[in-house]
N, C-alpha and C positions, 0 to 999 in steps of 0.2 A: 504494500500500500504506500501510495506515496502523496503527501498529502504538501499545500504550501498554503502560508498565510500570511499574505502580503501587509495586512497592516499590522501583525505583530513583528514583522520583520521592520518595519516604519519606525516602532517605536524608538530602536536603536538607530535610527538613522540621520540626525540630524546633524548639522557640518557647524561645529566651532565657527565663530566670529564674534565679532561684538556684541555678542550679547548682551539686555540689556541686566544687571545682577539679582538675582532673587530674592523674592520677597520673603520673609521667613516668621514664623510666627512667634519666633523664640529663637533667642542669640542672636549671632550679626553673623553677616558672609564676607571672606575677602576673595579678592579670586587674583590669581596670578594668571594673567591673560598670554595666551599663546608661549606656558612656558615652555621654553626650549630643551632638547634635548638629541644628546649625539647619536642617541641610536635608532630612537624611532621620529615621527612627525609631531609638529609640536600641536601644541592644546591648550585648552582653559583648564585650570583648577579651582574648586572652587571649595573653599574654607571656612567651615563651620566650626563657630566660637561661640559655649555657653554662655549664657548670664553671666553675670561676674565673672568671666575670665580674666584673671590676673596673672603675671607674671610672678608673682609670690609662690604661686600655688604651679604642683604639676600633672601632666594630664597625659593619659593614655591618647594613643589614635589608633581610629577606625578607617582604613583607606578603601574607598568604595569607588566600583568602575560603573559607568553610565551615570555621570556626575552629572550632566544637563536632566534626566530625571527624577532629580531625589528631593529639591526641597521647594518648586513653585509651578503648579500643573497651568500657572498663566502661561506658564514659557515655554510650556513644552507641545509636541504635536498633538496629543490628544488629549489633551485635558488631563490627565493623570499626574500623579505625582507618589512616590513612596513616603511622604510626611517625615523623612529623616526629623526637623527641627522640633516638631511637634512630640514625636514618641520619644528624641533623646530628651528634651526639657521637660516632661513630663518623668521621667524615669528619673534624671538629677534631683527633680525637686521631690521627688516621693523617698530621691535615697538608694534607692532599686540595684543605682552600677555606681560603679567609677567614676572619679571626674572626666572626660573625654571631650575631644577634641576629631573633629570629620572631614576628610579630604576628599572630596568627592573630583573623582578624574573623568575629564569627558573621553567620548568615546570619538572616532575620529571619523564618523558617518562609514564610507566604502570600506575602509578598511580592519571595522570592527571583527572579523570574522578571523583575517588575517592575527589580530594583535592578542587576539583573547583565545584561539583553537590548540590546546596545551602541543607543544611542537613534539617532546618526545614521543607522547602516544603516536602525534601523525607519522614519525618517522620511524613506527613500528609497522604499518600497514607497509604493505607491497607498494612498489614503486608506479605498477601499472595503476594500481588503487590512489597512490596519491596522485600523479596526472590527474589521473578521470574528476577526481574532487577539485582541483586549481579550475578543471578548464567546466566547473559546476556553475549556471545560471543560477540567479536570483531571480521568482518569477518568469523565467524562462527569455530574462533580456540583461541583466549588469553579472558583472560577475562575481560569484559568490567570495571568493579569494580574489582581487584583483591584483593582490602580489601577494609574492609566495608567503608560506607562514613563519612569523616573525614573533611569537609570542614569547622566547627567551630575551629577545632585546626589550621587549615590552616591561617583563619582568627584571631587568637587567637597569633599566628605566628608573623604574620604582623604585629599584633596592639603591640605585649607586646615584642615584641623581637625585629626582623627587622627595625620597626619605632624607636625606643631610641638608637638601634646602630647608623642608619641616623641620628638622629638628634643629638647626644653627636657628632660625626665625622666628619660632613659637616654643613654649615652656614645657615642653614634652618629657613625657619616662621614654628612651630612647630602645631599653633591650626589650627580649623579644617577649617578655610577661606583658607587655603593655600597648603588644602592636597586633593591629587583626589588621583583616583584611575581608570584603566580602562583597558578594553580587550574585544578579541572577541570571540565568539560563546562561549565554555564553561567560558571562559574569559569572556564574557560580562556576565553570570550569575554570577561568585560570584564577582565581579566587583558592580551591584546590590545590592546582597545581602551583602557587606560590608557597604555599605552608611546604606543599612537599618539594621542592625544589629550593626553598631557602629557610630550613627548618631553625633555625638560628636567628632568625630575623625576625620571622609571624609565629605566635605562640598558639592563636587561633584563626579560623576561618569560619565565615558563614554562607553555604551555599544553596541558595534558595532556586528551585525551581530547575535541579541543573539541567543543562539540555546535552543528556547522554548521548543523545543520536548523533551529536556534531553537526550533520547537514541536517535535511527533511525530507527525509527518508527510512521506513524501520524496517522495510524488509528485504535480508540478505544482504543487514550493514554489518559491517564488522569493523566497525570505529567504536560501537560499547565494549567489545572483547579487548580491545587496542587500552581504552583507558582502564577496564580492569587489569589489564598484564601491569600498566603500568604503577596503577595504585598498589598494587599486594609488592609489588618489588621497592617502592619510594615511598611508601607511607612515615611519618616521621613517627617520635617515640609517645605512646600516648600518655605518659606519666607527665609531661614538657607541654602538650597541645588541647588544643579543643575542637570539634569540627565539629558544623549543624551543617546537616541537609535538612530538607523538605520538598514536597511536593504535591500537588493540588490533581484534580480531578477529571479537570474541561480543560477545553479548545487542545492547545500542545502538548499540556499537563498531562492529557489523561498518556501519552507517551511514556511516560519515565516511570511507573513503579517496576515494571520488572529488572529493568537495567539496577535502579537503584537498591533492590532488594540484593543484586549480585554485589552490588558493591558493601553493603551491609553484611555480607556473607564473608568480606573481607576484611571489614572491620573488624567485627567478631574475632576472627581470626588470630587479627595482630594485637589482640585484648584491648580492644579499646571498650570500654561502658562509662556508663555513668555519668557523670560533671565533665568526662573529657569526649562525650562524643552524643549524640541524638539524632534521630528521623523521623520525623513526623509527617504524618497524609494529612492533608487537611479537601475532605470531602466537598465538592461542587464548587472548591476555587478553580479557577482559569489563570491565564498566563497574562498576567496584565500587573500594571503598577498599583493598581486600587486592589489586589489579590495581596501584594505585598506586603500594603501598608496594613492591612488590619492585622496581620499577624507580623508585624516587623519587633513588637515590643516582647516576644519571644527571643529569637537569635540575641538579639541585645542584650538581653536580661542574662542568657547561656554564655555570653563572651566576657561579659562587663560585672560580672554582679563580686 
């Protein structure tokens, strides 16, 4: 079956510019517009800061991908929005987490597919199988990868560039007790695959919604078996980590429990339970930002408390 759904693929597609800076219901935002960087294309950041954030005081961070959706559904294509500012000032002031601090990274419209598709699984498929996926439509007209996948530089980004600017700039706990990382569907892969590719770095992950399939496509794909080889072999240590998944019911959702049940078979595995790992179904959601946010004050609460 091969299904596609051009406006949940929308969602993630919007192109960095001056945008105008979001509106927020709680804290302030700074954004570092078009920061640069040497190994991928550059982008907006955009920086969430609680109530009373002082310099006095220091703060965990949350580094979230698809940062043009997170905190003002005026500004984004569909109305939607995941209410980051809303569920963290709500959670500060109940006491709930940690002081924290939110970097929300935009996505870079074409090439989000390219920056977020975790490279080592892809370079575990056959080579005839990785062509065939480069030379993949989107909707059957742009291309799905319009350059090859680059999701180490992505990550290489974040850890050697983005992270030291945050942390020389803002009053942050710097190791890795106080750094997460998290997103959904392509977001929730390399989200994943930072924890397990920079175990030293992210203590936690939260990946909601992840989108196991890679493309869209589920049958006779073998890019979910690609990212199982890869997790049972990189998982980091779960005494050190935290990792949330989730996943909802409708539109794309209804996709992913099997995939994620294998992956849960691997967690298992590497003894991960408890405070350091969770999955939860969440019945008749769909794959959308408004799915997100009602259940956002969970992962949060699991990373941050």
């Amino acid at each position: 079956m091969r299904l596609f759904f051009p406006l949940l693929l929308l969602a993630f597609m919007q192109t960095p510019g001056m945008a105008q800076l979001p509106r927020v219901a709680s804290g302030t935002i700074q954004r570092l517009e078009q920061f640069p960087s040497s190994h991928i294309s550059a982008r907006n950041i955009d920086i969430w800061l609680p109530d009373g954030y002082t310099p006095s005081k220091k703060y965990a961070v949350l580094y979230m991908h698809d940062g043009q959706m997170l905190f003002d559904s005026a500004a984004t294509w569909n109305g939607q929005e995941w209410g980051v500012d809303e569920t963290m000032g709500t959670l500060l002031r109940m006491h709930k987490i940690t002081n924290c601090i939110v970097v929300g990274i935009w996505n870079n419209g074409a090439t989000r597919h390219s920056d977020y598709f975790p490279q080592k699984p892809f370079e575990l498929l056959p080579k005839s199988l990785q062509d065939s996926l480069l030379h993949e439509k989107r909707n059957g007209q742009n291309p799905l990868f319009p350059i090859p996948v680059r999701s180490d530089l992505y990550l290489k980004f974040l850890v050697t560039e983005l992270k030291p600017y945050i942390d020389s700039h803002f009053s942050t706990r710097k190791d890795r007790k106080h750094t997460f990382v998290a997103g959904s569907s392509m977001g929730g892969l390399i989200s994943l695959y930072a924890i397990c590719e920079y175990p030293d770095v992210f203590g936690g992950a939260a990946c909601l919604s992840t989108h196991w399939p890679g493309t869209f496509t589920v049958e006779n794909n073998p890019v979910p078996a690609a990212f199982e080889q890869y997790v049972n072999t990189h998982l980091p240590s779960p005494s050190r980590h935290r990792i949330y998944f989730d996943y909802g019911t409708a539109t794309l959702d209804a996709w992913y429990e099997p995939f994620q049940r294998r992956i849960d078979a691997v967690m298992k595995q590497h003894k991960y339970k408890g405070r350091h790992w969770t999955t939860r179904k969440f019945e008749g959601a769909d794959h959308s930002e408004r799915a997100w946010r009602t259940r956002l004050e969970i992962p949060f609460v699991f990373l941050l408390k």
